[in-house]
C-alpha positions in Angstrom: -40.8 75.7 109.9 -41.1 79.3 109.7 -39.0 82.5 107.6 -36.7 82.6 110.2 -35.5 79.3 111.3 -34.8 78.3 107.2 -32.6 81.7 107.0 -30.7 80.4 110.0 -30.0 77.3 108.7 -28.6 79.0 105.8 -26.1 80.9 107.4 -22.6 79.5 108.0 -21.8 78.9 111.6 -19.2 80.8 113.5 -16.7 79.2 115.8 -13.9 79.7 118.1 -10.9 78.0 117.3 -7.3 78.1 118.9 -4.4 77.1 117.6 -0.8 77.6 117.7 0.9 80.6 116.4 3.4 78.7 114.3 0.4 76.8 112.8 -1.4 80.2 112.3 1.9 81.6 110.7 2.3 78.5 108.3 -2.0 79.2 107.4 -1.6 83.0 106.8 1.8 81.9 104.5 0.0 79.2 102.5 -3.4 81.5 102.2 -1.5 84.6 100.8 0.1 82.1 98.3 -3.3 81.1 97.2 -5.2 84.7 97.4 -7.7 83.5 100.0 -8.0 85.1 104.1 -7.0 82.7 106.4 -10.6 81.9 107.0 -11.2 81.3 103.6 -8.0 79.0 103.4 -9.5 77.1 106.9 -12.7 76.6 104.9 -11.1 75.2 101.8 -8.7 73.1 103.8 -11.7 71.3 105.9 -13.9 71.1 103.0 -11.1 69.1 101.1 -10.6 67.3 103.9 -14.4 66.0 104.5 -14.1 65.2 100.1 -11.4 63.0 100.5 -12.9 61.3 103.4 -16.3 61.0 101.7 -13.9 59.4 98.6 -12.3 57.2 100.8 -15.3 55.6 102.0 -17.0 55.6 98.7 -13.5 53.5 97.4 -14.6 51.0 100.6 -17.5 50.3 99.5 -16.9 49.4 96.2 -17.9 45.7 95.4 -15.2 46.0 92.3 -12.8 47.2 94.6 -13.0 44.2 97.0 -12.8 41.4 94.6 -16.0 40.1 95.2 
C-alpha cells in the first residue's frame, strides 16, 4: 500500500445525511448544551451508540452471565 492510500484511510469520511428539522432543532439544542457543533454532537451520539452495542454483545456472550 502506498503514502497515499494509508493517508486516506485516515481521514474521516464525509456523508450526506437528511433529517427532519425538528430533529435538527432538538440536535443543535442538546449540542449547544454540551459545547460541541452539531457534527461533533452526531459523532459522539453514534460513537456511544456503536459502545453500547459493542457492550451489549460482550454482556451476551458471557458464560457467567448465562448460567452455564
Amino acid at each position: 500500500m502506498d503514502q497515499s492510500e494509508n493517508n486516506s484511510n485516515d481521514k474521516k469520511k464525509q456523508i450526506i445525511l437528511r433529517i427532519s428539522p425538528k430533529l435538527w432543532n432538538e440536535l443543535a439544542a442538546w449540542a449547544e448544551d454540551d459545547f460541541r457543533s452539531i457534527n461533533g454532537q452526531i459523532e459522539y451520539l453514534l460513537t456511544e451508540c456503536v459502545r453500547q452495542r459493542r457492550g451489549k454483545r460482550l454482556e451476551k456472550n458471557d458464560p457467567e452471565d448465562s448460567g452455564e
